[in-house]
C-alpha positions as CSV (number, residue, x, y, z in Angstrom):
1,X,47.9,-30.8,76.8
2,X,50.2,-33.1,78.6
3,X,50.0,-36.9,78.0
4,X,47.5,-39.0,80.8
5,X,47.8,-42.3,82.2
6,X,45.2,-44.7,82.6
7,X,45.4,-47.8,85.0
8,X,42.8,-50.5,84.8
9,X,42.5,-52.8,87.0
10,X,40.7,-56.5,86.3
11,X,40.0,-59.3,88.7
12,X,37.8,-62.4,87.8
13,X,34.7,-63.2,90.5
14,X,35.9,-67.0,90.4
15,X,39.1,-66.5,90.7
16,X,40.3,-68.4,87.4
17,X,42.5,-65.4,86.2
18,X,45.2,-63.8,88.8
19,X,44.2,-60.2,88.9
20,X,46.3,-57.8,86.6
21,X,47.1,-54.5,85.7
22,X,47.1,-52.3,82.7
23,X,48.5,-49.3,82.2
24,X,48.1,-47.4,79.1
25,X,49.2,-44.1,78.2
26,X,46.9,-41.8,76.4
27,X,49.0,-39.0,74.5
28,X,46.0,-36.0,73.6
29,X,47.4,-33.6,71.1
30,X,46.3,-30.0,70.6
31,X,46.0,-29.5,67.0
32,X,45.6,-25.9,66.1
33,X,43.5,-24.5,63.2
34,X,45.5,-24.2,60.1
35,X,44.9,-21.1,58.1
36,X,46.6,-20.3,54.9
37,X,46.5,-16.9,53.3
38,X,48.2,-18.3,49.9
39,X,45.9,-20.2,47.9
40,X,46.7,-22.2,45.0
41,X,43.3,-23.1,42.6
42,X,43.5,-26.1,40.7
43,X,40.2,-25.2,38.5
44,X,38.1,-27.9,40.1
45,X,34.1,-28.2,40.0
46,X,32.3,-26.3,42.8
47,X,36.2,-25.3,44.0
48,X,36.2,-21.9,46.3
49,X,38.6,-20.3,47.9
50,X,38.8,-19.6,51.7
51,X,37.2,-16.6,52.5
52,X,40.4,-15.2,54.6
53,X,42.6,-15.6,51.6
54,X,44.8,-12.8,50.6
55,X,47.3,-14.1,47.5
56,X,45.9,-16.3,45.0
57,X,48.0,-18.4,42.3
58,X,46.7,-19.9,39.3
59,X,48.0,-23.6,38.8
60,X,49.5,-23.3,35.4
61,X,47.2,-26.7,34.5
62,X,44.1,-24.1,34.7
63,X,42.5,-23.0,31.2
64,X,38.8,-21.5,32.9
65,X,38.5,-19.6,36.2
66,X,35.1,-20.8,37.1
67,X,32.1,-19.0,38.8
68,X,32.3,-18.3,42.3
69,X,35.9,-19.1,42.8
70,X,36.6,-16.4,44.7
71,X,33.3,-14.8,45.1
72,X,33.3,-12.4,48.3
73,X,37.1,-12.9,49.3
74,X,37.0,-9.6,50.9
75,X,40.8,-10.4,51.9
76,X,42.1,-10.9,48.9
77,X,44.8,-8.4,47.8
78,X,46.8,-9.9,44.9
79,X,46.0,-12.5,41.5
80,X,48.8,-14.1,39.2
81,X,47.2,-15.3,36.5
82,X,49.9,-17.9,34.3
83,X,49.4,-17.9,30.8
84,X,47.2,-21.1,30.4
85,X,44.4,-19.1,31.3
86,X,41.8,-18.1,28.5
87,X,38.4,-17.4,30.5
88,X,37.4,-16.3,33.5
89,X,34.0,-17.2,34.6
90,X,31.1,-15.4,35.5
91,X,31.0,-13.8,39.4
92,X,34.3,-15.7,39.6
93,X,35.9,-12.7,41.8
94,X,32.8,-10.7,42.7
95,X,33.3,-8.8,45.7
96,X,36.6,-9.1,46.1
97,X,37.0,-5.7,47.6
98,X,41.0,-5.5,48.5
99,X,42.2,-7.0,45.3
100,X,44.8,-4.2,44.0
101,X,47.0,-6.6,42.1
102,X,46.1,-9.1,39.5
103,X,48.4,-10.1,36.5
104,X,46.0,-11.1,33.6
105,X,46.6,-13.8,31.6
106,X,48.1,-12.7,27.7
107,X,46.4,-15.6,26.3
108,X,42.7,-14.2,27.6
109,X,39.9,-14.3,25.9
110,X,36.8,-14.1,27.7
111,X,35.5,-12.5,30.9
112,X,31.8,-13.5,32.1
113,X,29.4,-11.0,33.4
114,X,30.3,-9.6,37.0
115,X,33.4,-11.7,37.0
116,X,35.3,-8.5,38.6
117,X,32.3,-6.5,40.4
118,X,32.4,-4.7,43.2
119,X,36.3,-5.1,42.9
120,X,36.4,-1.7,44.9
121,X,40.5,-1.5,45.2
122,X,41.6,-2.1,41.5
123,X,42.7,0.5,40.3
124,X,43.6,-0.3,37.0
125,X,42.9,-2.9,33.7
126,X,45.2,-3.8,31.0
127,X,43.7,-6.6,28.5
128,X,45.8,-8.3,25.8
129,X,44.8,-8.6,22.9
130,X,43.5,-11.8,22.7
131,X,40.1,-10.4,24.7
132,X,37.5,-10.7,22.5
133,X,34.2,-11.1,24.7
134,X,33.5,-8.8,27.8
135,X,30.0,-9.5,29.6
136,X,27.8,-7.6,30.8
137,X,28.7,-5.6,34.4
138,X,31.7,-7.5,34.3
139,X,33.4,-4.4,36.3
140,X,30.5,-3.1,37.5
141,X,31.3,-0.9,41.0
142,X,35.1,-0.9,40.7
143,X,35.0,2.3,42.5
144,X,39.1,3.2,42.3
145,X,39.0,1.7,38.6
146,X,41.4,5.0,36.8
147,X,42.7,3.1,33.8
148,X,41.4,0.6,31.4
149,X,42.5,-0.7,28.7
150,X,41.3,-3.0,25.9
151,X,42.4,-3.3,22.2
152,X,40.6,-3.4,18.7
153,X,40.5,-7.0,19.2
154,X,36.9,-6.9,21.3
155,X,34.5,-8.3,19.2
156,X,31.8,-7.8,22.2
157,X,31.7,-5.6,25.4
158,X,28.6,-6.3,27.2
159,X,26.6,-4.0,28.7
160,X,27.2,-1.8,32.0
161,X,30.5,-3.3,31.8
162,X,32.9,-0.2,33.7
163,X,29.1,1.6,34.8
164,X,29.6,2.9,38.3
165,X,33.5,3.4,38.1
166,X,33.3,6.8,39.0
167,X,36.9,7.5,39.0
168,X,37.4,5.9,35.9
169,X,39.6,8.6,34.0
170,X,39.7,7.2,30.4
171,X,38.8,4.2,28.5
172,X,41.8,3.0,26.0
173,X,41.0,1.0,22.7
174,X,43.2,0.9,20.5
175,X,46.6,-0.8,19.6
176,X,49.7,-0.2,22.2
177,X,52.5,-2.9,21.0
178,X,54.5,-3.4,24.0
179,X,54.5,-2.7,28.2
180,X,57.2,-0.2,27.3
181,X,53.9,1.9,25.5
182,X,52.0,0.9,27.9
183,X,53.9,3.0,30.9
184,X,54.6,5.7,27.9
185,X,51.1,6.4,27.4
186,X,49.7,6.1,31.1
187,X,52.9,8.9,32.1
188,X,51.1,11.0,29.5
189,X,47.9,10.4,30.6
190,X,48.9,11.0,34.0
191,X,50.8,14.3,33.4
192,X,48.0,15.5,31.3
193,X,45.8,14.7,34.0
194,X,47.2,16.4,36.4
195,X,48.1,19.5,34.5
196,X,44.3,20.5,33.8
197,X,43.9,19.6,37.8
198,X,46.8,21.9,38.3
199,X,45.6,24.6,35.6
200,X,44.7,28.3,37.2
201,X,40.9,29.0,36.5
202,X,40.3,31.2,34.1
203,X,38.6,34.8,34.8
């Protein structure tokens, strides 16, 4: 909007001040809404994300991913996690049903109950060993969930915590050293897989 002058105009009744003029100019300023798909959390009390957020990073300062942080950003697409990070809070990404990418923390230990329900585009879960307590239903409804992975290290898995993953092809636990195994053992899986898909029925 473009700027507006404004005259005024005074004159005393008895005539004890000379009449005079001021002009001032009013400068109005359109301020659009400012939206930010990139959201940094700082681990604050009651702290929640924008609901139109689609990347989230961690601030390295973060040691607990609280409740709700990100309950029912239904943009969200990708997670970095840095290394500071050792829980993660129940419902803390609950219904966050683009999420396809999230880099876990190595240095995790605990994931609440529901902390990744309804987390309908993650398709797969690789937990260092440092995981020792899963809640319950923590990844309740991950409906593309294929792969996931925990180690020897769980001392408690909740209950109903991968229930409703019905695409959820096998269930690791057990020790893998290095990412290198990692990506050896899911091209197994995956050939494997695929070759009793791919297998003729039998008579």
């Amino acid at each position: 909007m473009n700027g507006r002058t404004l005259t005024i105009t005074r004159t005393d009744e008895d005539g004890g001040w000379p009449a005079f003029k001021l002009r001032a100019h009013m400068s109005i300023e359109d301020i659009t809404n400012f939206t930010s798909t990139t959201y940094t959390y700082y681990g604050l009390d009651g702290e929640q994300a924008p609901k139109d957020t689609t990347e989230v990073i961690i601030h390295p300062s973060v040691i607990t991913i609280k409740g709700y942080a990100f309950f029912c950003c239904i943009f969200l697409v990708r997670v970095t996690m840095p290394d500071t990070v050792t829980r993660v809070a129940e419902f803390a990404f609950e219904v966050c049903r683009s999420m396809r990418f999230i880099r876990f923390s190595p240095n995790l230990e605990f994931i609440g109950a529901c902390a990744f329900a309804e987390c309908k585009s993650l398709k797969a879960v690789f937990l260092s060993p440092t995981v020792t307590h899963i809640e319950d239903k923590a990844f309740i409804c991950c409906e593309f969930l294929s792969f996931f992975y925990m180690q020897e290290s769980i001392e408690h898995i909740g209950n109903n915590v991968v229930n409703r993953c019905h695409r959820l092809l096998i269930t690791v636990k057990h020790n893998i050293l290095n990412s290198e195994e990692v990506n050896q053992w899911l091209m197994q899986r995956h050939a494997h897989y695929h070759s009793i898909k791919l297998a003729p029925a039998l008579p």
